[in-house]
C-alpha positions as CSV (number, residue, x, y, z in Angstrom):
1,X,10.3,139.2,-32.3
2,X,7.6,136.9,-31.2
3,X,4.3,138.3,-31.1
4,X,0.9,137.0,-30.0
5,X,-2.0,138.9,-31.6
6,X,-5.2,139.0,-29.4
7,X,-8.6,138.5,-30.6
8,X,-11.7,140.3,-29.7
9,X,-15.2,138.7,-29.0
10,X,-18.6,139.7,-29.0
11,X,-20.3,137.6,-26.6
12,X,-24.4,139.1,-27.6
13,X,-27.1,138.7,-24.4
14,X,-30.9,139.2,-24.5
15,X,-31.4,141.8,-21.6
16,X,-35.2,140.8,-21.6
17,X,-33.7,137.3,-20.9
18,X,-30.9,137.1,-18.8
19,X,-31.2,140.3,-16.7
20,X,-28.2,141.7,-18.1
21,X,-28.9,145.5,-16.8
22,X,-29.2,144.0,-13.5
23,X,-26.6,142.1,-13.5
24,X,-24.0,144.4,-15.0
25,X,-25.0,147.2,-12.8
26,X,-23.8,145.0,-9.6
27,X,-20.8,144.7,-11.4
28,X,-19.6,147.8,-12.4
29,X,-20.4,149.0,-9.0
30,X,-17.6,146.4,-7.7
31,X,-14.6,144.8,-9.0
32,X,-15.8,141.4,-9.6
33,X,-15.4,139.9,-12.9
34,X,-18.3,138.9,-15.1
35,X,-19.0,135.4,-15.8
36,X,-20.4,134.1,-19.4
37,X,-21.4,131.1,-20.7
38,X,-20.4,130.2,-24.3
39,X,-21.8,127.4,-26.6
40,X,-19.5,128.0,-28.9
41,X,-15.5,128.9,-30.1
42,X,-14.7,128.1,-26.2
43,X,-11.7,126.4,-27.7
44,X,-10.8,129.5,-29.6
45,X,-11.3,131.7,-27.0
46,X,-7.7,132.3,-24.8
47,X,-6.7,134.7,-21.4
48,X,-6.1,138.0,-22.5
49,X,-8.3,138.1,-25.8
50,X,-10.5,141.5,-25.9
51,X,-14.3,140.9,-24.7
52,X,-17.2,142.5,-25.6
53,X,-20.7,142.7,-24.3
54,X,-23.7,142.9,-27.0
55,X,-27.2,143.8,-25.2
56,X,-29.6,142.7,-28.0
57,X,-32.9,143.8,-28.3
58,X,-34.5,147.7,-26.8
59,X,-31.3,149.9,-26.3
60,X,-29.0,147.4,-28.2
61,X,-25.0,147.7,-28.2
62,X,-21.8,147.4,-26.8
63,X,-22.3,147.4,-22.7
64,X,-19.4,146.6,-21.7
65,X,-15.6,145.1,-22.6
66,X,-12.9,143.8,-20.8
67,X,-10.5,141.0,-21.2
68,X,-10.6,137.1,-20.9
69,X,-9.1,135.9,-17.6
């Protein structure tokens, strides 16, 4: 059996920067996918790996997951 393993990421965002709460809470509210920029593993980074969404800063954590498409 052939198996691809998946990895996860942790893409982190500065709420007090980006307007993450804002931005998110448009989403959620809808089914429109979330669009990040990354500087860096973009070569790693494959459709169907596990995402994460860091809010850094006040009220820090996870804020949301999906997956790569």
């Amino acid at each position: 059996m052939n198996q691809t393993l998946n990895k996860s990421w942790l893409f982190q965002c500065r709420a007090d920067k980006w307007g993450l709460n804002d931005y998110l809470s448009t989403k959620f509210e809808s089914s429109d996918p979330v669009y990040l920029t990354v500087k860096k593993f973009e070569r790693e980074i494959n459709v169907g790996d596990n995402a994460y969404v860091w809010r850094a800063g006040l009220n820090q954590g996870v804020v949301a997951k999906g997956k790569v498409t």
